[in-house]
C-alpha positions as CSV (number, residue, x, y, z in Angstrom):
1,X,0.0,0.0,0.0
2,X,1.6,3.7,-0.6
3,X,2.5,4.7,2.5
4,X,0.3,8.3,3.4
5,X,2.3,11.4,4.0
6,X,-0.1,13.1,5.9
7,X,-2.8,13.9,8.0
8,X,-4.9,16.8,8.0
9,X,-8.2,16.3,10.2
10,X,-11.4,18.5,9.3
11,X,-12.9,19.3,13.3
12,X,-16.0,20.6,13.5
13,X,-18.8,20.7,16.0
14,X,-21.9,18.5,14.4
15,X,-25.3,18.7,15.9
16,X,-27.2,15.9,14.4
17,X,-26.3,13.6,11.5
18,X,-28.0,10.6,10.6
19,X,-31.4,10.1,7.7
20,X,-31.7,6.8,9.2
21,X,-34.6,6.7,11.6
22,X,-33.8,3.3,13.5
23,X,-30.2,4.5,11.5
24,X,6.6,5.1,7.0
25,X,3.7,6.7,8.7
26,X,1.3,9.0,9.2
27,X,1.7,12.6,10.4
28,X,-0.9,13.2,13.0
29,X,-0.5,17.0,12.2
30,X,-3.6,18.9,12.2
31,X,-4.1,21.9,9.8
32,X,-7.0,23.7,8.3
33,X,-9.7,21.8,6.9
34,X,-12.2,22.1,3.9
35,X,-14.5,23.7,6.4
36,X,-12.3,26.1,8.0
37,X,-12.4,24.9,11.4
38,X,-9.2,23.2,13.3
39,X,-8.3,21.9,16.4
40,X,-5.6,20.1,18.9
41,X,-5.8,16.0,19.0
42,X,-4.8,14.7,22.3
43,X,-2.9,11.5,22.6
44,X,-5.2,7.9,23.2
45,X,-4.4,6.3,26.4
46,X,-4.8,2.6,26.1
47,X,-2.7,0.6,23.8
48,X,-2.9,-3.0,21.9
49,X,-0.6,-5.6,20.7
50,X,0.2,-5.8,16.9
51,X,0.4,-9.0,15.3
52,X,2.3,-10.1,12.3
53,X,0.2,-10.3,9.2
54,X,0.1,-14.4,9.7
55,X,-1.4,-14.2,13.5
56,X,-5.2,-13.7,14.3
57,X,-4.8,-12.3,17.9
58,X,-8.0,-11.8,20.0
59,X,-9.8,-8.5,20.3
60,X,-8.7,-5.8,22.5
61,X,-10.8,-3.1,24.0
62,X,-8.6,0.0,24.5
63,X,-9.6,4.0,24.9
64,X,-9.4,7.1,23.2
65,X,-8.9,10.1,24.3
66,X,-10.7,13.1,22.2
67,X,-9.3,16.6,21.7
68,X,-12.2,17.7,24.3
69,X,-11.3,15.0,26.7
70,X,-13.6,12.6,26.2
71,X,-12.8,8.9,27.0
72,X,-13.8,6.2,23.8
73,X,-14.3,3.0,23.7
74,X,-12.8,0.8,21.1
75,X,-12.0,-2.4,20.2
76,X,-8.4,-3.4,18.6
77,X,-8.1,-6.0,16.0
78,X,-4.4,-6.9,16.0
79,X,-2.9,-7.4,12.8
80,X,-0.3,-5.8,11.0
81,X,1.0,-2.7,9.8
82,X,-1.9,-1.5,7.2
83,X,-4.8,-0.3,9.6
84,X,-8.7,-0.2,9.2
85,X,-10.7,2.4,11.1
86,X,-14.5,1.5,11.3
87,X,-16.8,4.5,12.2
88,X,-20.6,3.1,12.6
89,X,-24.0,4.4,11.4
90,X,-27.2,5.6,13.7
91,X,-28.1,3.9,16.0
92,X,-25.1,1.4,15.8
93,X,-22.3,0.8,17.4
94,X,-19.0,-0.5,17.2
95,X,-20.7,-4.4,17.4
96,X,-22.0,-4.1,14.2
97,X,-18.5,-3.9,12.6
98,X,-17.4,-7.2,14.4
99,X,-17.5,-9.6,11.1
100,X,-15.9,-7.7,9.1
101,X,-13.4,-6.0,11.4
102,X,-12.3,-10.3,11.4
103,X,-12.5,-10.6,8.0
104,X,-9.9,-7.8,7.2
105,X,-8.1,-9.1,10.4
106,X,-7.3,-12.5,8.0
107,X,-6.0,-10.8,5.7
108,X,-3.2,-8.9,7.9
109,X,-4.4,-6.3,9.2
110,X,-5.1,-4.0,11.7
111,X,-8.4,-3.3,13.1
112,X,-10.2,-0.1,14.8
113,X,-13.2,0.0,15.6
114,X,-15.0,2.4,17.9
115,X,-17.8,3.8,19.7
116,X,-18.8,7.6,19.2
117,X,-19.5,9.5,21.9
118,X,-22.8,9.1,23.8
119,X,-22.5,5.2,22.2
120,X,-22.0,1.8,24.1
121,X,-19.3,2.7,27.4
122,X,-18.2,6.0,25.3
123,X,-18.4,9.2,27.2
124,X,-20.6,11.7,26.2
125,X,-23.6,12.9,24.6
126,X,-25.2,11.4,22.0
127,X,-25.9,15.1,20.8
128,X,-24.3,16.8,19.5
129,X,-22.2,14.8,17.4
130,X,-19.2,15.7,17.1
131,X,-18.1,13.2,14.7
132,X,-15.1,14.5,13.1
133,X,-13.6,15.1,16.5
134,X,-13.9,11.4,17.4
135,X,-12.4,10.3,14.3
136,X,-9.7,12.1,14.6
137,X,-8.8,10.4,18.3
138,X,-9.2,7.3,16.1
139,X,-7.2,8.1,13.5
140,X,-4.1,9.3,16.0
141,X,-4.6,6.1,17.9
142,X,-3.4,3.9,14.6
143,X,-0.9,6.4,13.8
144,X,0.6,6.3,17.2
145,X,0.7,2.8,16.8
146,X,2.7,3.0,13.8
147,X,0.1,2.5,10.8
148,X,2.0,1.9,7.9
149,X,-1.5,3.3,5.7
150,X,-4.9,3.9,6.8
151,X,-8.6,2.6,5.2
152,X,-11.4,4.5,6.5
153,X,-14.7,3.2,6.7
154,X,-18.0,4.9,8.0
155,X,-21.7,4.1,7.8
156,X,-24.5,6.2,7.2
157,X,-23.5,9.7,9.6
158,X,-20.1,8.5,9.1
159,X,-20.3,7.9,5.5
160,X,-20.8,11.6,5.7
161,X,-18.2,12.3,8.0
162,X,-15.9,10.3,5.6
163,X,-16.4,12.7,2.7
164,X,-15.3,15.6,4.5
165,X,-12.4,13.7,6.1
166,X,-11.3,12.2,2.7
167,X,-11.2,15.6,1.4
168,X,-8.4,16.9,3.8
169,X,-6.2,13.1,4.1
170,X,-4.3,10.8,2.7
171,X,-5.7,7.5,3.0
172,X,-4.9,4.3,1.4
173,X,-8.8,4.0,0.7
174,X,-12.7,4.9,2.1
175,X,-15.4,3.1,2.2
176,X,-19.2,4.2,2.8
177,X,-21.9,2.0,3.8
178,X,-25.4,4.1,3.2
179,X,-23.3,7.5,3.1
180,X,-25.6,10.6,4.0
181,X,-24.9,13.4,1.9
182,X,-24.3,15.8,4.5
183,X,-24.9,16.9,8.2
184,X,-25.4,20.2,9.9
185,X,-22.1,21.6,10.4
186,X,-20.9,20.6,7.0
187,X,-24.5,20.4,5.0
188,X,-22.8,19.9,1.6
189,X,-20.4,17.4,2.7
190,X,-20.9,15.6,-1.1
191,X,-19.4,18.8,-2.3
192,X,-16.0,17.2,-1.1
193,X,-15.7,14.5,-3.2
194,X,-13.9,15.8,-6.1
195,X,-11.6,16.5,-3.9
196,X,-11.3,12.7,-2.6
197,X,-7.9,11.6,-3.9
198,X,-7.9,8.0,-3.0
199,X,-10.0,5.4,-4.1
200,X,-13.8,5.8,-2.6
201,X,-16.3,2.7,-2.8
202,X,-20.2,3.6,-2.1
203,X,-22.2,0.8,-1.2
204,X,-26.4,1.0,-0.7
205,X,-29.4,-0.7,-0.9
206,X,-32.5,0.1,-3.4
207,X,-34.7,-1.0,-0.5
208,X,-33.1,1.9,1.4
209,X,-34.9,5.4,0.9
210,X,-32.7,7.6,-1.5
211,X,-29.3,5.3,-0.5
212,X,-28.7,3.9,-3.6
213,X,-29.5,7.2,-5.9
214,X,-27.6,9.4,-3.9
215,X,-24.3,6.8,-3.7
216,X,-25.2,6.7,-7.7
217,X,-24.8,10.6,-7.4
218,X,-21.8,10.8,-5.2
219,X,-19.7,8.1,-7.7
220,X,-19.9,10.3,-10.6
221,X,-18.3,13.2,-8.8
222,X,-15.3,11.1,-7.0
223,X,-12.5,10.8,-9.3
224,X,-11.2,7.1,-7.8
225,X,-15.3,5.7,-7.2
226,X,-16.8,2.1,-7.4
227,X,-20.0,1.2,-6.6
228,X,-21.8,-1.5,-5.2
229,X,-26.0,-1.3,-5.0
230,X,-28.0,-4.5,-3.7
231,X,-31.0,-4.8,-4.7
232,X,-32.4,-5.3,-0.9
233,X,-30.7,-5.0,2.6
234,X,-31.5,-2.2,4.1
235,X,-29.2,0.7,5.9
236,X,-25.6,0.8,7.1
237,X,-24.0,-2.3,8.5
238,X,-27.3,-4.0,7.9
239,X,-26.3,-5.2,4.6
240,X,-23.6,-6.8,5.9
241,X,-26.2,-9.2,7.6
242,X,-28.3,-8.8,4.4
243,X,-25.6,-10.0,2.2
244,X,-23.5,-12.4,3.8
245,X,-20.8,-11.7,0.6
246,X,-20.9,-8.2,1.1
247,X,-18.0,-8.2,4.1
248,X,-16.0,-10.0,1.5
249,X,-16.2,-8.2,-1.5
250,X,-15.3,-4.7,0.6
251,X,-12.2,-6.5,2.2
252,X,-11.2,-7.8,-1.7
253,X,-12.3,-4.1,-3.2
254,X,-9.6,-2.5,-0.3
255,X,-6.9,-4.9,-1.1
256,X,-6.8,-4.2,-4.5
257,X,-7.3,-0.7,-4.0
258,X,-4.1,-0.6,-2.0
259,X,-2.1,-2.8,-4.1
260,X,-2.9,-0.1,-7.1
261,X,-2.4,2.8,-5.0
């Protein structure tokens, strides 16, 4: 995978997201962002083991620590060098990433995958959401722990997030399950996506409101974009129950996406 020179984190305060109604290394440097708002990330607290790309070590819950000092809880899939970050949809958690946080454990590597604020034993309010501000105490976690390149996933109010964060990094690749186009303190987050560098896949449902139409929309404005629609399986990390290929097919899409990087 290239190896990401660096990282520029969009922080912004977000007061509600989410359409869906039951819905080497990196430099951790922080700089002004698409929506011309910055702030200070603050180390994470609790680390985890890194295996070799051959091992499958058990999960590890750890915490991160926000830029507004906030405690998160997360769960560590150790593997190796190349690290996945898993941001989950409304009202998810960090559970419904398990099967696929294993599946991309097999193939080598690293796992992250955590609770926003307000979510499972995360500190915090539910509202606002300050999404971009949690992901970025993710995203310093696996660069403290030496992430060799960083993959990005988010669902639904973090498929948002993910736009606006893919504007002002350098990842290895993003992926959006059910992506909303935008949410209050960055309402035309889609606007980002010509700016979106690395290779994006959308993934969404017909069955699913305007899901599929608007990943439809959002592919033919991001230079790097594939595109997965199902026919049926509703919103978010539910496909990945709907379609028991789907977790598959994502990790295969991100491997090739960083071997062409």
């Amino acid at each position: 995978m290239k190896r990401t020179a660096a990282i520029l984190i969009a922080l912004a305060l977000i007061t509600a997201a989410c359409s869906d109604d039951d819905t080497s290394g990196i430099d951790a440097t922080v700089a002004s962002a698409p929506t011309g708002t910055s702030a200070t990330t603050s180390a994470t607290t609790t680390e985890a083991p890194i295996a070799t790309a051959a091992e499958a070590l058990d999960p590890v819950t750890v915490s991160l620590t926000t830029a507004d000092g906030l405690a998160l809880d997360a769960t560590v899939y150790p593997g190796g060098p190349d690290w996945v970050v898993l941001a989950h949809m409304r009202p998810g958690d960090k559970t419904s990433w398990a099967e696929l946080a294993t599946l991309f454990q097999a193939e080598g590597y690293s796992v992250l995958a955590y609770n926003n604020r307000g979510y499972g034993a995360s500190e915090g309010d539910r509202e606002p959401f300050d999404l971009l501000i949690d992901a970025t105490a993710a995203l310093e976690y696996a660069t403290a722990r030496g992430a060799r390149g960083i993959v990005f996933g988010g669902a639904s109010m973090n498929g948002a997030a993910a736009m606006t964060l893919g504007a002002a990094n350098d990842f290895d690749a993003i992926f959006l399950l059910s992506g909303v186009p935008s949410f209050p303190s960055a309402p035309d987050a889609s606007d980002f996506l010509p700016d979106v560098e690395e290779p994006i896949l959308f993934v969404a449902a017909e069955d699913d409101g305007s899901a599929a139409s608007d990943a439809r929309s959002y592919a033919d404005v991001a230079p790097l974009s594939e595109l997965i629609v199902l026919s049926a399986g509703g919103h978010g990390t539910r496909m990945l129950e709907a379609e028991p290929d789907l977790g598959s097919r994502i990790v295969e899409w991100v491997f090739q996406a960083g071997m062409n990087s």
